[in-house]
C-alpha positions in Angstrom: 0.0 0.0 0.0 2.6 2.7 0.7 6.3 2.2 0.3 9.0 3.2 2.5 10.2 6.8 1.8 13.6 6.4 -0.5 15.2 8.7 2.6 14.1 5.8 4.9 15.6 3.3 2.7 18.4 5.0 1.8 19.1 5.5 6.1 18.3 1.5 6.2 21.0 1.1 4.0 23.8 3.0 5.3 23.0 1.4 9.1 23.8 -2.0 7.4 26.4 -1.0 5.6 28.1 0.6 8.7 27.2 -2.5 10.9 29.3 -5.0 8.2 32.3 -2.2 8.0 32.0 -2.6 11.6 32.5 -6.4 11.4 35.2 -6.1 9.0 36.8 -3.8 11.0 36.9 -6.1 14.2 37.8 -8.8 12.3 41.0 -6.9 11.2 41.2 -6.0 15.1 41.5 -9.7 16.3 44.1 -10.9 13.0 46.4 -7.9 14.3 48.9 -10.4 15.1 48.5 -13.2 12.5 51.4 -13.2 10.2 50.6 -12.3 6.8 46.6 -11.1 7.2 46.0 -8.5 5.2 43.7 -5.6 6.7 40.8 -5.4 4.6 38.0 -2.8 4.5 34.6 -2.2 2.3 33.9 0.7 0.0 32.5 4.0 0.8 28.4 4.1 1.1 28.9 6.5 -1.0 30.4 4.4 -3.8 28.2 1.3 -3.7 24.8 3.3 -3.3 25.7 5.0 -6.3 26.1 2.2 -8.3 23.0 0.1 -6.9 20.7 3.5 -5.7 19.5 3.9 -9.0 17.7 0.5 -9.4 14.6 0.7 -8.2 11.5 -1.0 -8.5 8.0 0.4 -8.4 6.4 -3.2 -8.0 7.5 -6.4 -6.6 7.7 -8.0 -10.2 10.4 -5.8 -11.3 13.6 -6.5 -12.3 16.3 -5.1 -9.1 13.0 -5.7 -6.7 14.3 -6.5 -3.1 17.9 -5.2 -4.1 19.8 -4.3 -1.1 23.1 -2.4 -0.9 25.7 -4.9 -0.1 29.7 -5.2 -0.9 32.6 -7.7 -0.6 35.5 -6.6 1.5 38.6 -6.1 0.1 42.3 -5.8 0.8 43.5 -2.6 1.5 47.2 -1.9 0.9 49.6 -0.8 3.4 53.1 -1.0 5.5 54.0 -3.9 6.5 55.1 -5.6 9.5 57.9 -7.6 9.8 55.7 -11.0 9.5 53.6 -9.8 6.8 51.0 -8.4 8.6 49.0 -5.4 7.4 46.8 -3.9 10.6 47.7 -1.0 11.9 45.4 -0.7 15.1 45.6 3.1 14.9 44.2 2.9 11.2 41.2 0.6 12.7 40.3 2.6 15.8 39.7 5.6 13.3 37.8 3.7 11.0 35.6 2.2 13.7 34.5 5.7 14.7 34.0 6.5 10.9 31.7 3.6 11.1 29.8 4.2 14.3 29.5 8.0 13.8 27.5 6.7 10.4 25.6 4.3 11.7 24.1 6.8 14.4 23.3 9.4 11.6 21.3 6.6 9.8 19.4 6.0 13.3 18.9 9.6 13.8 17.2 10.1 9.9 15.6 7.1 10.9 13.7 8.7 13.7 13.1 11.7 11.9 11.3 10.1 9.6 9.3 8.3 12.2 8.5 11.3 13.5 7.7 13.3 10.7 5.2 10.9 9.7 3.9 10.4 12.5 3.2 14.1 12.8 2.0 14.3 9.0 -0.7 11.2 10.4 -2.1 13.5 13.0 -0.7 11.4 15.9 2.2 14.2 17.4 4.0 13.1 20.6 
């Protein structure tokens, strides 16, 4: 009957893409001292919403219907360690608050949203 706002989905999007750079990043956190891992990370939001935002669907039966925004890490190149290894655990801790400073900007659209609709329905706090 009524489909999500693209705003909404687009906020849905980025909180999922900042929950698996998340888990990429810890993953790189615990391998810091496995020789030879390589510190891998995913593509900006930015980057993969451009190339899968403009498919979009305007019933279930079309072609890119149910796409979601999704990417494969990859290895990122760096200094290395003595024993191969790539993680620097400075590099991480920044990119972890990249990740988490997105994923609470997605909530908070998220509840703007909410809330704006909910005012636009007549039902204010």
């Amino acid at each position: 009957m009524f489909e999500p706002l693209e705003i909404s989905r687009m906020a849905r999007a980025l909180a999922a893409h900042s929950g698996a750079r998340l888990g990429v990043i810890a993953r790189n956190v615990a391998q810091a001292d496995t020789p030879g891992y390589r510190t891998r990370d995913l593509p900006s939001f930015a980057d993969i919403y451009r190339e899968t935002g403009d498919m979009r669907a305007t019933r279930p039966g079309h072609i890119g219907a149910g796409h979601q925004v999704e990417a494969a890490a990859f290895a990122v190149p760096g200094g290395d360690a003595p024993n191969g290894n790539t993680v620097s655990l400075e590099a991480e801790m920044v990119k972890s608050a990249e990740a988490r400073q997105a994923h609470e900007m997605a909530l908070a659209i998220q509840r703007s949203v909410s809330n704006i609709t909910k005012l636009s329905l007549g039902r204010g706090r």
